[in-house]
C-alpha positions in Angstrom: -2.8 -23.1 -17.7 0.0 -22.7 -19.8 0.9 -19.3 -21.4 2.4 -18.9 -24.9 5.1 -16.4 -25.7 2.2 -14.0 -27.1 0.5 -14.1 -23.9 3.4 -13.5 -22.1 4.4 -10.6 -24.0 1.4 -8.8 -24.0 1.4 -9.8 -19.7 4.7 -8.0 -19.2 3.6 -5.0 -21.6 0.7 -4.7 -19.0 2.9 -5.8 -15.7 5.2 -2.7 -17.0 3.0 0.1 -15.7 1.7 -1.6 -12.7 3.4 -0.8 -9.0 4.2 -3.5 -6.2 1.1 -4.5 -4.1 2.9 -7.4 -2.9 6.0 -7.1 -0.4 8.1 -10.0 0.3 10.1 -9.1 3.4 11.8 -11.2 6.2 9.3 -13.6 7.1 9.6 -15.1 3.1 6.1 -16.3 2.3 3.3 -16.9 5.0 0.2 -18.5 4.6 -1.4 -14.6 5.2 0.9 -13.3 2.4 -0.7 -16.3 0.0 -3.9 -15.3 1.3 -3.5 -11.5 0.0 -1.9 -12.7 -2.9 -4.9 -14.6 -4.0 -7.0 -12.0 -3.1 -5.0 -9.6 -5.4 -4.9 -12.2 -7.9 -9.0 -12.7 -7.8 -9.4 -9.1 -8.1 -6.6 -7.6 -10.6 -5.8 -11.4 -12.5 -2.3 -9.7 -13.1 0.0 -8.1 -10.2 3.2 -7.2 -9.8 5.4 -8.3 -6.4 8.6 -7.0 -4.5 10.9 -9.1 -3.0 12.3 -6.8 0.3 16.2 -6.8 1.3 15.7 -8.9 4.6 14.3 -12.0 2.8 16.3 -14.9 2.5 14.4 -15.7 -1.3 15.6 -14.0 -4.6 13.5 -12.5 -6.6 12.9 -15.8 -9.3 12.9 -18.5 -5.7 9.9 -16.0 -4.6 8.0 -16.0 -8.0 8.2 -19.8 -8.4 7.0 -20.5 -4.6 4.1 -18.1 -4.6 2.8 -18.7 -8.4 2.8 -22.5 -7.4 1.0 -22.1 -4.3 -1.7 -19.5 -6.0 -1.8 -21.8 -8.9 -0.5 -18.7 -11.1 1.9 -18.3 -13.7 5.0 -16.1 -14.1 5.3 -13.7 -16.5 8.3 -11.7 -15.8 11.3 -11.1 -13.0 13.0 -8.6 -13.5 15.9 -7.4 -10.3 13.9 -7.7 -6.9 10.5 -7.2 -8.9 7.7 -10.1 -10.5 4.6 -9.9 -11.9 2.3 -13.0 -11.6 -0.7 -13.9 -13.4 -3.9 -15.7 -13.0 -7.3 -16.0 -14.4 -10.0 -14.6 -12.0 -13.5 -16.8 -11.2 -14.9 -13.4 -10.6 -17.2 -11.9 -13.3 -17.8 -8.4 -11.8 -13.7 -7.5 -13.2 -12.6 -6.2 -16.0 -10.9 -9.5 -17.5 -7.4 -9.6 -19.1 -8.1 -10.6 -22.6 -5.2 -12.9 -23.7 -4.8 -12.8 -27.6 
């Protein structure tokens, strides 16, 4: 699913407020940490991630390998920070409405 720059722009406005749940430290990215990603993903649809000091990935390397192996998209990088996005099956959430 490609996002347009609307939808991207109203992402980031909502990605501004939100705090890391995701750390990215020295093991780069595990199977485990995909795991909890898609769990985060399946239960927020939006969430931003933080890439550590002892990994070997920068910031935009990190939100390109874990987007394509959540099937998610980026929305923004900004220093060690990302914020990913992705549509949740799930109807019990509060769904992201993308204009």
């Amino acid at each position: 699913m490609a996002l347009s720059g609307k939808n991207i722009r109203q992402l980031r406005s909502l990605a501004h407020h939100l705090n890391p749940i995701i750390h990215i430290g020295k093991s780069d990215i595990t199977d485990s940490l995909v795991k909890e990603t898609e769990a985060a993903l399946e239960a927020r649809e939006l969430i931003k991630c933080a890439v550590q000091d002892g990994s070997t990935l920068e910031a935009r390397e990190a939100a390109n390998l874990l987007a394509e192996r959540t099937n998610a998209e980026v929305v923004q990088v900004i220093g060690h920070r990302f914020a990913i996005y992705r549509e949740s099956s799930r109807d019990d959430i509060d769904k992201i409405v993308l204009q």
